[in-house]
C-alpha positions as a printed Julia matrix, in Angstrom:
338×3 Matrix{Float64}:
  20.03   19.14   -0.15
  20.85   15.07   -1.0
  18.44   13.48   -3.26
  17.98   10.26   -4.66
  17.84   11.33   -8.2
  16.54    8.74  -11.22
  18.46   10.2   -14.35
  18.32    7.17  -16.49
  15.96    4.24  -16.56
  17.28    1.16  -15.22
  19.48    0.66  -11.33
  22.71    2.47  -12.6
  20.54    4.95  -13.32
  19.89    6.01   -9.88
  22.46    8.92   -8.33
  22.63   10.98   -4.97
  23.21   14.17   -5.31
  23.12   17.67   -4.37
  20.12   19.61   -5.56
  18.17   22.6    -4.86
  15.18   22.12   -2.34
  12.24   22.93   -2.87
   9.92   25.51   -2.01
   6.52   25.16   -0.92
   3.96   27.12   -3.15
  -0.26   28.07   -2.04
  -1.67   24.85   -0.01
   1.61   22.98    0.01
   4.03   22.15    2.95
   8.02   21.45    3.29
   8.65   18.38    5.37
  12.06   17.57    6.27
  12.58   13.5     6.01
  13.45   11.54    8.29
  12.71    7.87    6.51
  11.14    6.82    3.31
  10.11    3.33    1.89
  11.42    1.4    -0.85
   8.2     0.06   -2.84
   7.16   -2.05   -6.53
   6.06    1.24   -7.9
   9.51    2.73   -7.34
  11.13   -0.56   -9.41
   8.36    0.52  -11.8
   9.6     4.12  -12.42
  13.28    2.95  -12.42
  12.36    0.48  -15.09
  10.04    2.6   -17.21
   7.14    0.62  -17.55
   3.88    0.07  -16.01
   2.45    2.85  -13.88
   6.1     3.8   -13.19
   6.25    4.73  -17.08
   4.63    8.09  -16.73
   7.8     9.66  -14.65
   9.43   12.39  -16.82
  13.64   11.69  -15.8
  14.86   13.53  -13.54
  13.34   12.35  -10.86
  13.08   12.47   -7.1
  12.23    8.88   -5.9
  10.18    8.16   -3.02
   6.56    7.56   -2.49
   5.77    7.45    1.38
   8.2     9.74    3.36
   8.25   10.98    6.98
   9.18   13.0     8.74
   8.92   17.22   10.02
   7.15   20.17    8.54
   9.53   23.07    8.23
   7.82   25.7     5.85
   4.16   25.96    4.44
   2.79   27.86    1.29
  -0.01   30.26    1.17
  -3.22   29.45    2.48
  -1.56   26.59    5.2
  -1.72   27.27    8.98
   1.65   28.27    9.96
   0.85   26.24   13.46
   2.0    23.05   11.26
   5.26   23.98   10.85
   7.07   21.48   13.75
   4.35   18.82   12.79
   5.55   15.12   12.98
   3.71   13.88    9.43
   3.81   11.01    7.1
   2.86   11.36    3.62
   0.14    9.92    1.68
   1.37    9.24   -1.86
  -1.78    9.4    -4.32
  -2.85   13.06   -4.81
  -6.57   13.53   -5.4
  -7.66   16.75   -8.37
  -9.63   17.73   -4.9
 -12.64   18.77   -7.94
 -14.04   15.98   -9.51
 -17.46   13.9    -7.96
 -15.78   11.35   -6.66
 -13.68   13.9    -4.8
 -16.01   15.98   -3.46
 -17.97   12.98   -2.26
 -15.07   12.08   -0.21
 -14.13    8.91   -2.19
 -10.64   10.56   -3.23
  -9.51    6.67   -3.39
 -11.62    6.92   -6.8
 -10.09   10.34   -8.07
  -9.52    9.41  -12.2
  -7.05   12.14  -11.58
  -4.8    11.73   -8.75
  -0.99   11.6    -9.15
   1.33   10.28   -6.54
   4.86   11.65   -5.23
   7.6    10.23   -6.39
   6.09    8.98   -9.98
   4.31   12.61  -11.28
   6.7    14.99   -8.73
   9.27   14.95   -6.99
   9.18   12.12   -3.85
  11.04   11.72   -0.49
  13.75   10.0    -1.13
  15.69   13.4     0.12
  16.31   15.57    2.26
  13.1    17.75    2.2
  10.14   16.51    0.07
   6.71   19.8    -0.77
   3.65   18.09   -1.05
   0.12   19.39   -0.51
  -0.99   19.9     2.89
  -4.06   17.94    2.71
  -1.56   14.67    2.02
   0.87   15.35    5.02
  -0.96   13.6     7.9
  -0.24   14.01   11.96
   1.41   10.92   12.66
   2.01   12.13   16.55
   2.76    8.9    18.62
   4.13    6.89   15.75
   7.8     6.45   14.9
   9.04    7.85   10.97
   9.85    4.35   10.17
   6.5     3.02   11.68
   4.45    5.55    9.53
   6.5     4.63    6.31
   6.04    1.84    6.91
   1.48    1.76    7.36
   0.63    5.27    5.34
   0.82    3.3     1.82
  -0.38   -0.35    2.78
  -2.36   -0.24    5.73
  -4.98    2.27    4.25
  -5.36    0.46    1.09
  -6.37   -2.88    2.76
  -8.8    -0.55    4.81
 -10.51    0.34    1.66
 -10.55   -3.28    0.16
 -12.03   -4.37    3.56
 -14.67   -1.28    3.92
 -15.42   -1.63    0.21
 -16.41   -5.49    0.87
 -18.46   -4.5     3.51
 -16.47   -7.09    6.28
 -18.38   -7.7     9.39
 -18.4    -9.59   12.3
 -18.7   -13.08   11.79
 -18.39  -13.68    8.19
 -15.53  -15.48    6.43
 -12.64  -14.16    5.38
 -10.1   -15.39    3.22
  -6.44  -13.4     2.65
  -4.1   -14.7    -0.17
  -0.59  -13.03    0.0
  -0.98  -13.16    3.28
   2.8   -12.93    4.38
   3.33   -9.75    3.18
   2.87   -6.27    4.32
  -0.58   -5.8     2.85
  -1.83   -9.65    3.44
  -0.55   -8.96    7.51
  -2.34   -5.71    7.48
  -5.65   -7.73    5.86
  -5.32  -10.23    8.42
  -4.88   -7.98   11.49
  -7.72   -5.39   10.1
 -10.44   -8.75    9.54
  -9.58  -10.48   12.44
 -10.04   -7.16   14.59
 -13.66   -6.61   12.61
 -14.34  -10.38   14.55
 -14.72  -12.05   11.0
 -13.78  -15.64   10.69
 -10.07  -15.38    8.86
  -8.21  -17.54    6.61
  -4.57  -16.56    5.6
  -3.59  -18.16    2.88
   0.32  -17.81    1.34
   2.58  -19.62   -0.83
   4.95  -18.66    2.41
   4.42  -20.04    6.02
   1.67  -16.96    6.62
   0.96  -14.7     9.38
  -1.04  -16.42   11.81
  -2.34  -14.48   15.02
  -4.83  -16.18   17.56
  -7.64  -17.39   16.14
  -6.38  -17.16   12.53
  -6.07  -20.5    10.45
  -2.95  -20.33    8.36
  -2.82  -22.4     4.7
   0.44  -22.43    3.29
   0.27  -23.83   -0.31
   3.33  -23.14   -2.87
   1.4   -22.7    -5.88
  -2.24  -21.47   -6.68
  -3.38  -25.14   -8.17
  -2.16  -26.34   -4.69
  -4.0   -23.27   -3.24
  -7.26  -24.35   -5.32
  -7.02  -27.6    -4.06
  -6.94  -26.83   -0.39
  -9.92  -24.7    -0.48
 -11.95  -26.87   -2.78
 -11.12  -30.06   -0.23
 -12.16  -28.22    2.79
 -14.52  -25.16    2.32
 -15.25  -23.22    5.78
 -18.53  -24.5     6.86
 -19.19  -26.5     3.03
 -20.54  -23.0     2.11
 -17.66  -21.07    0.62
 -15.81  -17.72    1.89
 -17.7   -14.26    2.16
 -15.18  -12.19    1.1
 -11.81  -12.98   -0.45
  -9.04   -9.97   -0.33
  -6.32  -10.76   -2.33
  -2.83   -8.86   -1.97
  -0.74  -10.95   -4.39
  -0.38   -9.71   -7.28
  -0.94  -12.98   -8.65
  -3.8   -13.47  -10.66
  -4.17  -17.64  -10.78
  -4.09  -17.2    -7.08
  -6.85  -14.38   -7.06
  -9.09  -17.13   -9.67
  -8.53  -19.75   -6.63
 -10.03  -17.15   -4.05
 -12.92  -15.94   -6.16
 -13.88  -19.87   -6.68
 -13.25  -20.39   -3.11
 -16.45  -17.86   -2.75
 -19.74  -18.82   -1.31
 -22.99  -17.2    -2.66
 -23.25  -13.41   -3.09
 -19.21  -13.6    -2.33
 -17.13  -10.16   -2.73
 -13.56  -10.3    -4.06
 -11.21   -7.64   -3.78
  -7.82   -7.62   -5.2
  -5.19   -4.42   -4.12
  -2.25   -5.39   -6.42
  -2.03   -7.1    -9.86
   2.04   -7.04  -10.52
   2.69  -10.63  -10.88
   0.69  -12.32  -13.33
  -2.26  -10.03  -14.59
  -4.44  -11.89  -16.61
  -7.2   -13.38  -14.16
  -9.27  -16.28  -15.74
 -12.63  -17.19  -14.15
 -15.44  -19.42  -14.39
 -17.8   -17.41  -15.81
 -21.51  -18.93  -15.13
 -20.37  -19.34  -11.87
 -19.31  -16.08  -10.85
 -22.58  -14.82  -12.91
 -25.18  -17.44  -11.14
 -23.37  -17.43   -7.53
 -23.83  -13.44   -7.49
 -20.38  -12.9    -6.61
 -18.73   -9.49   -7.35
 -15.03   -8.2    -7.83
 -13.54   -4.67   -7.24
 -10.09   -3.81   -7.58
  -8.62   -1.4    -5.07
  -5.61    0.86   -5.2
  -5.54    3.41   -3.26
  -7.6     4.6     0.26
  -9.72    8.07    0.75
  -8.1    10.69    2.89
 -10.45    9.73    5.61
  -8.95    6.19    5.65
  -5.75    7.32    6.06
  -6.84    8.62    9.44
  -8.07    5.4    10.5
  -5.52    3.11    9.12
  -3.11    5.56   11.41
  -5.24    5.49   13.89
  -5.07    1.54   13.83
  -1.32    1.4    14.21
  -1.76    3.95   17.23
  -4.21    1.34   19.1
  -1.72   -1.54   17.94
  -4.23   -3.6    16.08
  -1.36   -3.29   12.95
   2.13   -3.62   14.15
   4.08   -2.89   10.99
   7.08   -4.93   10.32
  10.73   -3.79    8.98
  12.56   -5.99    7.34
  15.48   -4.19    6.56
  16.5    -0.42    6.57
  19.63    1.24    4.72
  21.26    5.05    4.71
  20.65    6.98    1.52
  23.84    6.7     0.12
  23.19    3.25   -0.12
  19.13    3.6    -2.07
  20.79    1.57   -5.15
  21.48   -1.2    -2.93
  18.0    -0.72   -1.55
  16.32   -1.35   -4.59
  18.47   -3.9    -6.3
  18.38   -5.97   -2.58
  14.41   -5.45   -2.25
  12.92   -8.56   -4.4
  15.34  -10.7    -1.89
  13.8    -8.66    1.41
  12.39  -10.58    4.15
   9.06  -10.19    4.88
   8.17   -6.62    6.08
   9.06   -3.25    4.97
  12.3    -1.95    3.67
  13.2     1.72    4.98
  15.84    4.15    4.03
  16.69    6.92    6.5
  17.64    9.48    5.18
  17.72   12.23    8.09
């Protein structure tokens, strides 16, 4: 089968090739791709640092294929095989507490395809069963596109505890995960700000702040707090953490802030006394419970998410992929590979 193969660190490093396929061992299935994302994390492996630095070379990129089962291992219900699926790339133990409570999200264990095994950036990728979801009525490129982002920003907003009516503030907003945010609040019937150093998504009833640098980002929301109470609830996708520090002072009393990515700039400074005496509270999140996943997809079937896709290229072109995808248009990029 093709593969897009990582034998070095570093772009150049990247070949397709022929390579043996895989076969699926006890609780695993085969699914035969059709499309798989290009994502940070995969920059990360090909660079060799950050979470990416764990990848033993060679490696199979790919974190979030889609595509067709075509063989299961032991224990799997051969009535899969012909199964449209998308994959969800962090791997829970399936063991520990956290696990068996559900909260797989939380696993101190997982790995994820592409970075620990072999991903789908190939012909045929095996994963376990449990992390090849239906994704019946939703395109390959669609799925790609939600599995990874969409559930995450579910978690962020269901760990916050978003409800109707409440005030919601997005930074990053442009992207995939800050549209997601958006879509997800707006559709909870909270009160949503989306804030981006871009002209953000802005859907009806959502107030858009574009500001190009987190001082100018501070200053907006300091001039003009909703109500002259502060936010409820800040979810920040950016990465960047002066723009996260403008959110969480944005807050109002008892304010939650959640951040889902921190590859930009990761050292977060915060007024102290007032984070402590305002009873605000921070989580990061980086990953979604299996359960999630379900309703993230399940979100994209009803249409409150419409995913976007910025740009899509073969396999034989992945290198191009990756070296093109800090320069990407908003949305996600896809490479079909089947």
């Amino acid at each position: 089968m093709l593969a897009a193969v990582l034998t070095t660190h570093g772009l150049d490093g990247i070949v397709v090739a022929e390579v043996d396929a895989p076969r699926p061992a006890p609780g695993e299935v085969a699914v035969r791709i059709e499309t798989v994302g290009v994502n940070q994390l995969d920059l990360n492996v090909i660079a060799g640092h950050g979470p990416g630095a764990v990848a033993k070379l060679p490696r199979v990129l790919g974190i979030d294929p889609a595509g067709t089962v075509i063989a299961v291992g032991e224990g799997v219900d051969p009535a899969r095989i012909g199964e449209r699926v998308v994959v969800k790339p962090n791997i829970s133990c399936g063991e520990c507490a956290r696990c068996l409570a559900g909260r797989e999200a939380d696993c101190p264990a997982q790995t994820v395809v592409g970075v620990h095994r072999d991903g789908g950036a190939a012909e045929v990728v095996v994963v376990p069963g449990r992390n090849a979801f239906d994704r019946e009525g939703i395109a390959a490129d669609v799925a790609t596109a939600a599995v990874h982002s969409v559930p995450i920003v579910l978690n962020a907003i269901e760990t916050a505890g978003v409800v109707a009516g409440e005030r919601v503030l997005v930074t990053g907003a442009s992207g995939t995960l800050g549209r997601a945010a958006v879509a997800i609040a707006a559709h909870l019937g909270a009160e949503v700000v989306a804030a981006s150093r871009s002209e953000p998504a802005a859907p009806a009833g959502v107030r858009a702040i574009r500001a190009t640098d987190a001082a100018a980002l501070a200053a907006r929301l300091g001039a003009a707090p909703p109500g002259g109470t502060g936010f409820d609830v800040v979810i920040d996708v950016s990465g960047h953490a002066p723009t996260l520090a403008a959110g969480i002072a944005a807050l109002g009393w008892g304010g939650r802030a959640v951040f889902c990515a921190a590859s930009v700039d990761p050292r977060l400074e915060i007024d102290t006394r007032d984070f402590y005496l305002r009873r605000k509270r921070l989580i990061g999140v980086a990953s979604a419970d299996y359960a999630q996943v379900r309703r993230a997809l399940d979100l994209v079937r009803a249409g409150v998410i419409e995913p976007i896709i910025a740009a899509r290229y073969p396999l034989h072109e992945i290198g191009r992929a990756y070296r093109e995808f800090p320069t990407s248009n908003v949305g996600k990029v896809i490479v079909d590979v089947g």
